[in-house]
C-alpha positions in Angstrom: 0.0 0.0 0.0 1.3 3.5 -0.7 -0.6 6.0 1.1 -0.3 10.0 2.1 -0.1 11.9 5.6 -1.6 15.2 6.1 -2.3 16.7 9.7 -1.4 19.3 12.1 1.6 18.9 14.9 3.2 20.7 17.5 5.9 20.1 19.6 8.9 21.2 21.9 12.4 21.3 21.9 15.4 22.1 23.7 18.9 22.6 23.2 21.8 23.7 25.6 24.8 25.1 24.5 27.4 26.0 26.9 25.4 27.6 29.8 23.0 28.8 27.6 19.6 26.7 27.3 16.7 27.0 25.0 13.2 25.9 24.7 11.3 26.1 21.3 7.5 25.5 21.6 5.6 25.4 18.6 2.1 26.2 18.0 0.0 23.6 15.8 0.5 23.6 12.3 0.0 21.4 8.9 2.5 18.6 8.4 2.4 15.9 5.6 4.5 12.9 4.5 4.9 9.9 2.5 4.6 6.2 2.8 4.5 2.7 1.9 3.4 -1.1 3.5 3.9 -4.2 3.0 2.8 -7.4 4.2 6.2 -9.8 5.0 3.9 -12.9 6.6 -0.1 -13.6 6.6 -2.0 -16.3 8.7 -5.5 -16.1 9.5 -5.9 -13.1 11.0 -2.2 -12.5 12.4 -0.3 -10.2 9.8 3.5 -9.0 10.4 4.2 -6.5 8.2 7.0 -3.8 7.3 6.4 0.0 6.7 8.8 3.1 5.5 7.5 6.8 5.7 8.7 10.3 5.1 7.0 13.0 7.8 7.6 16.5 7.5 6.5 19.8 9.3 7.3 23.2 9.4 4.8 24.7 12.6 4.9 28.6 13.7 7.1 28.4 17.1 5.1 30.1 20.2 7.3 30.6 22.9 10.8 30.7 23.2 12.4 30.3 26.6 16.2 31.1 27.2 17.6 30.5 30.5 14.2 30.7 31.9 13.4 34.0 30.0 10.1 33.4 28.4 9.3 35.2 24.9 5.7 34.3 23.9 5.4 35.0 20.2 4.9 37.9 18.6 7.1 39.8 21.0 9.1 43.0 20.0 12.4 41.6 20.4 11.8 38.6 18.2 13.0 39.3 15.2 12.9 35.3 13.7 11.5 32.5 14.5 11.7 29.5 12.6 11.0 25.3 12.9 11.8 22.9 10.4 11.5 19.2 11.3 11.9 16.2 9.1 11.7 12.5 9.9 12.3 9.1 8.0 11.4 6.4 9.7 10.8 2.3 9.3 9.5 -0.4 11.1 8.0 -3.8 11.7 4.9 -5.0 13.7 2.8 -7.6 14.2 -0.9 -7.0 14.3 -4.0 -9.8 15.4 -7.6 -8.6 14.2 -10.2 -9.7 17.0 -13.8 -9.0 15.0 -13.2 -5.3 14.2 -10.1 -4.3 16.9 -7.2 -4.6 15.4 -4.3 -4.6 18.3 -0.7 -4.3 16.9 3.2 -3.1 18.4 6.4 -3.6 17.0 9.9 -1.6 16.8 11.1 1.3 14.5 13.9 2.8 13.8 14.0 7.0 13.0 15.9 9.3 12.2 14.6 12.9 12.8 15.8 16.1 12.8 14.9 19.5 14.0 16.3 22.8 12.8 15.3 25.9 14.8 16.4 29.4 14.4 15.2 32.5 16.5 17.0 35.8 16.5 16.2 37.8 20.5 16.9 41.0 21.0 19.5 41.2 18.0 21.4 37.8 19.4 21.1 34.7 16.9 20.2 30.9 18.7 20.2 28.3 16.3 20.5 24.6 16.3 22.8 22.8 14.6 20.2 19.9 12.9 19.2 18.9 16.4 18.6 14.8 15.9 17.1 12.3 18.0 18.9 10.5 20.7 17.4 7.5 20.4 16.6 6.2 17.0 15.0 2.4 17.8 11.6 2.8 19.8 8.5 1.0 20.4 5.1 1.0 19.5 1.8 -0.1 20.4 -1.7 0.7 19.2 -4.9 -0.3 17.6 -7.0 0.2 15.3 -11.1 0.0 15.0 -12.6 -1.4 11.9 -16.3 0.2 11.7 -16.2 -0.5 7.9 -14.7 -2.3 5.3 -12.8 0.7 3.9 -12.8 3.1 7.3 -10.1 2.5 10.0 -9.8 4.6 13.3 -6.5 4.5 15.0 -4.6 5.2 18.5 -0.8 4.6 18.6 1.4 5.3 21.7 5.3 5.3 20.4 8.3 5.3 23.3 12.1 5.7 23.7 13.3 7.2 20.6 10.0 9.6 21.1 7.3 10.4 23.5 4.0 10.6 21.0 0.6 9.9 21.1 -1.1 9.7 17.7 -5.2 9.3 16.9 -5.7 9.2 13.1 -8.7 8.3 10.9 -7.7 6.1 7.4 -10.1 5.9 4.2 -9.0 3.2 1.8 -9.5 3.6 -2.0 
């Protein structure tokens, strides 16, 4: 299956360099990617199956705290704010569909990164492709089946990221 991902995220991030540490929230905005399934081994109702994805946003940030200085956006001595984040990311589950539940987990590996740039009060932060520290997590989730073509979804991903993701799917 190829299929398309279109939403809204937010997030936070932080960064210390030398004594200086800084906080980037972002406010929600659209994100999209790109991705593709398959299914590696099918038995009755127990699927395992492999999946690759490109994710990308670019959300408005909404505060910016510096050594505990908050600066919620638009402020006067902001002069730039910018968020970039991009992921790629793939992984392999196992799923069991029980009438029309559909529990699943498995591992992933990722690798996303983060570039953030704020100019304060004429001083330049900026991180330098900020990355993940973990790239192999876990997740766990499952899907509701109302209708043959209609999927509802809740995922809960850990270690390499701390997400919670609800998503609706319409198959053509």
């Amino acid at each position: 299956d190829l299929y398309g991902i279109f939403g809204i995220t937010d997030g936070s991030f932080e960064e210390t360099d030398g004594s200086t540490k800084v906080k980037y929230e972002t406010d929600t905005g659209f994100s999209w990617g790109l991705g593709a399934k398959a299914i590696l081994f099918e038995r009755e109702d127990t699927v395992v199956g492999i999946d690759g994805k490109y994710f990308s946003a670019e959300p408005d940030l909404d505060k910016i705290i510096i050594n505990g200085v908050s600066y919620n956006l638009p402020a006067g001595s902001v002069t730039e704010a910018k968020a970039e984040y991009n992921e790629y990311q793939v992984a392999v589950g196992v799923a069991q569909k029980i009438n029309m539940f559909v529990p699943y987990g498995g591992v992933k590996y990722s690798r996303a990164k983060a570039k953030l740039s704020t100019i304060v009060s004429g001083i330049k932060y900026e991180s330098d492709d900020a990355k993940n520290k973990d790239e192999v997590g876990l997740f766990v989730g499952c899907s509701i089946l109302p209708l043959k073509n209609i999927s509802l979804n809740v995922e809960g991903r850990v270690f390499d990221e701390e997400a919670l993701m609800v998503s609706g799917q319409v198959r053509f």
